[in-house]
VONUKE-203739 format. One record per residue (C-alpha): residue number from 1; x, y, z. Coordinates in steps of 0.25 Angstrom, whole numbers. Each point is the difference from the previous one (the first is absolute). Last residue first. Layout:
BEGIN
+------+-------+-------+-------+
| resi |     u |     v |     w |
+------+-------+-------+-------+
|  NUM |     X |     Y |     Z |
...
+------+-------+-------+-------+
REM end
This chain:
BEGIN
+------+-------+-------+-------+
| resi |     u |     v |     w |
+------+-------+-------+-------+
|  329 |    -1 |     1 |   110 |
|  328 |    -3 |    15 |    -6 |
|  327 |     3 |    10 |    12 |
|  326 |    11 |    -9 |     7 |
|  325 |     7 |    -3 |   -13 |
|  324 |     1 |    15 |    -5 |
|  323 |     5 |     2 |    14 |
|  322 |    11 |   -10 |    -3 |
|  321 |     1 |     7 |   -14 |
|  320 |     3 |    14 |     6 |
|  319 |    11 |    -6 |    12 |
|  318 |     6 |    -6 |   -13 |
|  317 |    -1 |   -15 |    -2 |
|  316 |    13 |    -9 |    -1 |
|  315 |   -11 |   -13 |    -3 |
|  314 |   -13 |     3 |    -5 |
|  313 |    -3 |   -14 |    -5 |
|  312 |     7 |     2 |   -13 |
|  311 |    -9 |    -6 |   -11 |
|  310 |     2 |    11 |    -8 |
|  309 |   -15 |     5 |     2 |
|  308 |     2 |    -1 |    15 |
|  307 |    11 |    10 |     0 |
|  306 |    -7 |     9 |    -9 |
|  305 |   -11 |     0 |    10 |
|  304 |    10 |     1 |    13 |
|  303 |     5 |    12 |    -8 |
|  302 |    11 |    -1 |   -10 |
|  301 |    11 |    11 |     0 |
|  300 |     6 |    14 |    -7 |
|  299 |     5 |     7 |    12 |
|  298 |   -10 |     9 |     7 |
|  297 |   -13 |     3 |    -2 |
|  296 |   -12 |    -7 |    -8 |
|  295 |     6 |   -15 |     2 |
|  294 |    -3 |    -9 |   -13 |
|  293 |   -10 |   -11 |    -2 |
|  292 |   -12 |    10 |     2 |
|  291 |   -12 |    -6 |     4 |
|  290 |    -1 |     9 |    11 |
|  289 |    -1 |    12 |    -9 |
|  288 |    -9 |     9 |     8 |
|  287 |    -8 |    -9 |    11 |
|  286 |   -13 |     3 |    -6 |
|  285 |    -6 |   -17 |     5 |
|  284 |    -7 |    -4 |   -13 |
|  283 |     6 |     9 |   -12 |
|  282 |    15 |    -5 |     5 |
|  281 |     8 |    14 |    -7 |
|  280 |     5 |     0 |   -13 |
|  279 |    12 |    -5 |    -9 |
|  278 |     7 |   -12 |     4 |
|  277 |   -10 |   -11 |    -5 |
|  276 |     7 |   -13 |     0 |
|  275 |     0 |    -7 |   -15 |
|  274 |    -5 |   -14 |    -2 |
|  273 |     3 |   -10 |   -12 |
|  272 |    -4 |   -14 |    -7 |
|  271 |    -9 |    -3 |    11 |
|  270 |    -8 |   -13 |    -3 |
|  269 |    11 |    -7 |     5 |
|  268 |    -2 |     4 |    14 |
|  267 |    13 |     0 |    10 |
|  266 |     6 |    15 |    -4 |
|  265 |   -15 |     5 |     1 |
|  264 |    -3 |    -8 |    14 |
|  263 |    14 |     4 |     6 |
|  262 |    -1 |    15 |    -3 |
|  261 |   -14 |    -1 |     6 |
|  260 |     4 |    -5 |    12 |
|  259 |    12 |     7 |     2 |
|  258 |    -5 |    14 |    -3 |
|  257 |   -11 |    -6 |     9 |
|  256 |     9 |     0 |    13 |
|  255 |     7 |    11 |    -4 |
|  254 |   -14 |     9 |    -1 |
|  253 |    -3 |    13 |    -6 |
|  252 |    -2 |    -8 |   -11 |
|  251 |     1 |     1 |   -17 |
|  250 |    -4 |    -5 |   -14 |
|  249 |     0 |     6 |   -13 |
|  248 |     2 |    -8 |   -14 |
|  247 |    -4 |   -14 |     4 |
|  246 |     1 |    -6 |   -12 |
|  245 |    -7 |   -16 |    -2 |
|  244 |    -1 |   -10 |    -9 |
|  243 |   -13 |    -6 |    -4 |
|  242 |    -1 |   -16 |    -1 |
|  241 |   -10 |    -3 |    -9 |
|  240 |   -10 |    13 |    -6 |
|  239 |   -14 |    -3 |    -4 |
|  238 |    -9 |     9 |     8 |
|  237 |    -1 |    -9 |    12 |
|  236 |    15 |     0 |     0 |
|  235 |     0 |    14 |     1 |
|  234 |    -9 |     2 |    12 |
|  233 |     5 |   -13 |     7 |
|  232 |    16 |     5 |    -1 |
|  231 |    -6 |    13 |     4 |
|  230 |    -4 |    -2 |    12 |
|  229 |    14 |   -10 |     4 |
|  228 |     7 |    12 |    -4 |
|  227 |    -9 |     8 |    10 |
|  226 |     3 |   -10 |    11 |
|  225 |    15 |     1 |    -2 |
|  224 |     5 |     9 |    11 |
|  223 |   -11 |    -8 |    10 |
|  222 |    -5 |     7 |    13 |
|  221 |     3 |    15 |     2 |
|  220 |     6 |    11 |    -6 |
|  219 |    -5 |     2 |   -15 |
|  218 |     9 |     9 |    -6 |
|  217 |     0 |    -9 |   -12 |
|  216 |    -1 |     6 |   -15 |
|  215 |    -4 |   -10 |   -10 |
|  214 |     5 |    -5 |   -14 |
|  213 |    -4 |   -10 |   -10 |
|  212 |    12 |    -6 |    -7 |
|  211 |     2 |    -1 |   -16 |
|  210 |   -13 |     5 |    -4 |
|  209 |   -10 |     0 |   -10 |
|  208 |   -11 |     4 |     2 |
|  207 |   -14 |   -10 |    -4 |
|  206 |    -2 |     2 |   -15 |
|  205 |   -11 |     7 |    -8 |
|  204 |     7 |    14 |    -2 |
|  203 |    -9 |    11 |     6 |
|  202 |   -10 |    -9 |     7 |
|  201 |    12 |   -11 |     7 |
|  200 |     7 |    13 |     5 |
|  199 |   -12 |     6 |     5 |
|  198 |    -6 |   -13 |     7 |
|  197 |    16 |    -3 |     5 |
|  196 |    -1 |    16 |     7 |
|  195 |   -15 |    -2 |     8 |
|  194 |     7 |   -13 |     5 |
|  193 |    13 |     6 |     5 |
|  192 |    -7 |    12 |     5 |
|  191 |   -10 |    -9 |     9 |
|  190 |    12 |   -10 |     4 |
|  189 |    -9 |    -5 |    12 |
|  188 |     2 |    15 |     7 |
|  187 |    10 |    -4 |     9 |
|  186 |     7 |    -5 |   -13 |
|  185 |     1 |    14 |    -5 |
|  184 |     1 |     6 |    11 |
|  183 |    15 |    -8 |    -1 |
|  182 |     3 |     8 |    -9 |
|  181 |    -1 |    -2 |   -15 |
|  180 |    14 |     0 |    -9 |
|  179 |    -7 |    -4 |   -13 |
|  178 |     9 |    -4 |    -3 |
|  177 |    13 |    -8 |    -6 |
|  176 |     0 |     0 |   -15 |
|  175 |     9 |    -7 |    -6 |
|  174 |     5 |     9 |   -13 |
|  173 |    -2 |    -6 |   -15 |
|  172 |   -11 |     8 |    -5 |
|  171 |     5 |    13 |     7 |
|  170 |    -8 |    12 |    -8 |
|  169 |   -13 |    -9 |    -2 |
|  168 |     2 |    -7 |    12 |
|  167 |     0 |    14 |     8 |
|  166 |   -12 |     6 |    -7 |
|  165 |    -8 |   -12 |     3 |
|  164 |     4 |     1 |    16 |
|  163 |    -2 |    14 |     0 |
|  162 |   -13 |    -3 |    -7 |
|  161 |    -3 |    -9 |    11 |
|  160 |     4 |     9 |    11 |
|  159 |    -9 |    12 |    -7 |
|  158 |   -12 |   -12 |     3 |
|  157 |     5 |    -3 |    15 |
|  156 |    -2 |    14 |     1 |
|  155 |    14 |     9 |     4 |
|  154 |     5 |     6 |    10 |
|  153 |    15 |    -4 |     1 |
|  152 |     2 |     5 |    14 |
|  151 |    -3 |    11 |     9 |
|  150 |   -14 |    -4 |     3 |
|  149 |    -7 |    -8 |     9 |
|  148 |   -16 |    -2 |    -2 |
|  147 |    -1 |   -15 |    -3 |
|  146 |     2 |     1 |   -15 |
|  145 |    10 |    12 |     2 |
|  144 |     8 |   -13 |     6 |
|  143 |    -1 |   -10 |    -9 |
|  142 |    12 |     7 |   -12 |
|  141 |    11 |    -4 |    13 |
|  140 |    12 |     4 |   -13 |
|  139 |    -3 |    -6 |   -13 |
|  138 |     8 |   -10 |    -8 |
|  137 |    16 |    -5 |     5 |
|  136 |     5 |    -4 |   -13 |
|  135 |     8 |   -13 |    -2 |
|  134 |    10 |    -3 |   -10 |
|  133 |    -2 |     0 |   -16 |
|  132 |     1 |    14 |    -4 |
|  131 |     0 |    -2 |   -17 |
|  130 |   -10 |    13 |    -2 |
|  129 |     8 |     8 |     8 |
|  128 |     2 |     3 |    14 |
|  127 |     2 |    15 |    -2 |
|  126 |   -15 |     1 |    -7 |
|  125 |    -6 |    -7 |    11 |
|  124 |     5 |     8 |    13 |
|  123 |    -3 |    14 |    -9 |
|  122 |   -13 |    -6 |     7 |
|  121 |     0 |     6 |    13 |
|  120 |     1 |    16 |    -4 |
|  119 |   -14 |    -2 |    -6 |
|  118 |    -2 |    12 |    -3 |
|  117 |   -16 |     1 |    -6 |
|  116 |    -3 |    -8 |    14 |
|  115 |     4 |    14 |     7 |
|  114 |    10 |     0 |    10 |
|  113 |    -5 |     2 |    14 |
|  112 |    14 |    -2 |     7 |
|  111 |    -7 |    -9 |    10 |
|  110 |    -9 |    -7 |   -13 |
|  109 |    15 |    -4 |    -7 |
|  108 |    -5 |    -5 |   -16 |
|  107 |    -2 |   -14 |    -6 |
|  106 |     3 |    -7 |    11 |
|  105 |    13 |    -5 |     7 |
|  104 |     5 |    -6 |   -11 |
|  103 |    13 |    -6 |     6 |
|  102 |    13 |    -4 |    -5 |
|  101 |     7 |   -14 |     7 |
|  100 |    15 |     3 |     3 |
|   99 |    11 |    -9 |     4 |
|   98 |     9 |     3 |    12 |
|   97 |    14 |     1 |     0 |
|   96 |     0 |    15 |     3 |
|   95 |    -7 |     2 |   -11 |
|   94 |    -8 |    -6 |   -11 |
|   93 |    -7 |    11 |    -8 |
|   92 |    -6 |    12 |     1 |
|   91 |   -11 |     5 |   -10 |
|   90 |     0 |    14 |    -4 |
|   89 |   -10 |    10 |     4 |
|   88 |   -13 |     0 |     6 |
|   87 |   -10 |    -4 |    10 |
|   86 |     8 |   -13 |     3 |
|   85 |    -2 |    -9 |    11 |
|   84 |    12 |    -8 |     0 |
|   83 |     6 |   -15 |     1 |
|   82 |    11 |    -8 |     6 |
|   81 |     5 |   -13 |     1 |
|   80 |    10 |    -7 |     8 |
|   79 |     0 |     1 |    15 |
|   78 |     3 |    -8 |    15 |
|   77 |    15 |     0 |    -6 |
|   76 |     3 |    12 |     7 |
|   75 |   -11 |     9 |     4 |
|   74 |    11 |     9 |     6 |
|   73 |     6 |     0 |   -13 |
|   72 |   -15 |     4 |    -6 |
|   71 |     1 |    13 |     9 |
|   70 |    14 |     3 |    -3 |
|   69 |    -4 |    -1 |   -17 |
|   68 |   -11 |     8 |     3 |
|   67 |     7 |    12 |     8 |
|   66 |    -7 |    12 |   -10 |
|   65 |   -14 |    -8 |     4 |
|   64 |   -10 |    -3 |   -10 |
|   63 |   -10 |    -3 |    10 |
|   62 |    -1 |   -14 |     5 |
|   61 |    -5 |   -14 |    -5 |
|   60 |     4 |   -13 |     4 |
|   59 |     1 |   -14 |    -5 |
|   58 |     2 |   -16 |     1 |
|   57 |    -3 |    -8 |   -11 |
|   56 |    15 |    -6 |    -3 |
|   55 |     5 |    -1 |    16 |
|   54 |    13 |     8 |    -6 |
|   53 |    -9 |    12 |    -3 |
|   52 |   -11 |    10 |    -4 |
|   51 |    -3 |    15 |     1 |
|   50 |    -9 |    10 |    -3 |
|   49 |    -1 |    16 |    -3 |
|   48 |    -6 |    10 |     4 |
|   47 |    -1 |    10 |   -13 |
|   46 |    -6 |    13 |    -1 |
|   45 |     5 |     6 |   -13 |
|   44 |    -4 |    12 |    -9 |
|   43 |    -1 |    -4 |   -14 |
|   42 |    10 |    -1 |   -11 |
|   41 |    -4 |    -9 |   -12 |
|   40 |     7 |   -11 |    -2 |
|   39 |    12 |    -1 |    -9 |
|   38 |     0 |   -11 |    -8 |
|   37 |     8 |   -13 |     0 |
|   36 |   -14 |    -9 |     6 |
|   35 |     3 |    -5 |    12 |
|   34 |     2 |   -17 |     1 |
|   33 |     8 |    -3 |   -11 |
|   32 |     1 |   -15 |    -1 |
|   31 |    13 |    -5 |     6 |
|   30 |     9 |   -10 |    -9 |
|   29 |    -1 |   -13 |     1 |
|   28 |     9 |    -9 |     5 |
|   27 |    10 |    -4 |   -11 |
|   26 |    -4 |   -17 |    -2 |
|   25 |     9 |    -8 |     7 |
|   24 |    13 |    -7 |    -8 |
|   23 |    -1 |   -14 |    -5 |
|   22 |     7 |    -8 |     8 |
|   21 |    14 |    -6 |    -5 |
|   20 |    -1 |   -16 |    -3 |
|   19 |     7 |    -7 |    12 |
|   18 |   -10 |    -6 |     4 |
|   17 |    -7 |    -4 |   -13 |
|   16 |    12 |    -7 |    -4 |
|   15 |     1 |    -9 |    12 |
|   14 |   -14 |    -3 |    -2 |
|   13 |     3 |    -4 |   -14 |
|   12 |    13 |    -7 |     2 |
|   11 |    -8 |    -9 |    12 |
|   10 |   -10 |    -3 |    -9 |
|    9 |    10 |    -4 |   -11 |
|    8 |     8 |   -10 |     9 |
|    7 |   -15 |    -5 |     6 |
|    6 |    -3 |    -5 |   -14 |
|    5 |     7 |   -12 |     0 |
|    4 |    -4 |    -6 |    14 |
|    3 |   -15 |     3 |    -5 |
|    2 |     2 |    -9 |   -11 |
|    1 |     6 |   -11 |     8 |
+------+-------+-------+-------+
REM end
């Protein structure tokens, strides 16, 4: 009987708290400032720049053409982010509906021959601001004088180190993403890689700190992801769980391993982001810009690469793009 009694008054309860209004949402939070409000300084600027989209990690980098916004349409929803390589002036921002990553490409531009004393690169550090929170792109391919190639971010594993030092000093909050090795690099057992984390771990007495590890991939045969595999077991050897990755620069000659490469960085959850390389000619074969995802004459089009980095299996191809495909199956 007692139970009978108090089911009248926990029914009114329930039926009170249902139809109780709902405490209001908290307000989103308001976006943190991301570049700093001062001027930069004005520097000459060469700037490729990259691109990101729809499918969220996907990217591609290309020169900073007057017809961008007709080049990323054509990419479709295939993008969303985009970065630069900045030798100087002010910072851009997000544009034509892609987001934006800043680079530090080094700490000054060794083809322009600028002197160290300069530094036209790091103007980079005083317009983010000490508050920058998001992820910056560190060091430009800074292996490759190591092994005899220059053109790059020549720089010693131990200047990288107090690159990277200087840069947490001046961006303590920024996730770092770096420190943008080639794939020589891991061809080479991760010799820079190793000679760098000693120097880092020397000068401040911690491992580097870094939001995603980052290797170039211009390597065309056999498996996309064997040198993210490599450096899972290096880094996880030295103490770090579950690294994510960037890949910052990749590229084919190739359709057919556009496709499977494209499908193994989308597909790989280690992979936070990849960016196609749109800006130079294939190093391995000298065929002059045959990675290019863009036709060089005529009408504004995709080649049968571009095509194959969309995901469209070179349908409606041009005469050009069919014999782009026959030369580069």
């Amino acid at each position: 009987m007692t139970i009978y009694r108090k089911l009248p008054l926990l029914f009114a309860f329930i039926l009170s708290a249902a139809c109780s209004p709902r405490p209001e949402p908290p307000p989103a939070p308001l976006p943190t400032t991301e570049v700093g409000q001062e001027e930069a300084p004005e520097y000459v600027m060469w700037l490729p720049v990259v691109a990101s989209g729809n499918a969220p990690k996907a990217g591609v980098a290309f020169s900073s053409h007057t017809d961008g916004a007709a080049r990323v349409a054509l990419l479709g929803r295939s993008v969303a982010y985009w970065r630069g390589w900045q030798v100087g002036g002010s910072l851009p921002g997000d544009q034509w509906g892609l987001k934006y990553t800043p680079s530090l490409w080094c700490d000054f531009f060794a083809r322009q021959g600028v002197t160290l004393e300069l530094r036209p690169q790091m103007h980079v550090l005083d317009a983010l601001g000490p508050n920058y929170a998001r992820e910056l792109l560190f060091l430009n391919e800074p292996d490759l004088a190591f092994y005899g190639h220059h053109g790059q971010c020549e720089v010693s594993p131990y200047r990288a180190a107090q690159l990277y030092a200087h840069v947490r000093e001046k961006l303590p909050h920024a996730r770092l993403v770096g420190p943008g090795i080639s794939h020589v690099d891991y061809q080479n057992d991760f010799q820079w890689l190793e000679a760098w984390w000693r120097a880092v771990v020397a000068l401040t007495g911690e491992p580097p700190d870094m939001a995603a590890w980052d290797v170039h991939n211009y390597i065309q045969q056999g498996d996309p992801l064997a040198p993210y595999d490599a450096l899972e077991a290096w880094l996880e050897a030295r103490g770090v769980d579950s690294p994510r990755f960037w890949i910052s620069e990749w590229g084919s000659c190739s359709p057919a391993r556009t496709r499977l490469m494209r499908a193994a960085f989308d597909s790989d959850p280690r992979i936070e982001r990849h960016y196609w390389y749109d800006q130079y000619k294939a190093y391995w074969d000298g065929e002059p810009r045959c990675m290019t995802l863009f036709e060089e004459q005529g009408p504004l089009r995709l080649t049968a690469v571009g095509e194959a980095f969309i995901g469209d299996r070179n349908s409606g191809l041009s005469a050009t793009n069919r014999a782009f495909t026959e030369a580069y199956p």
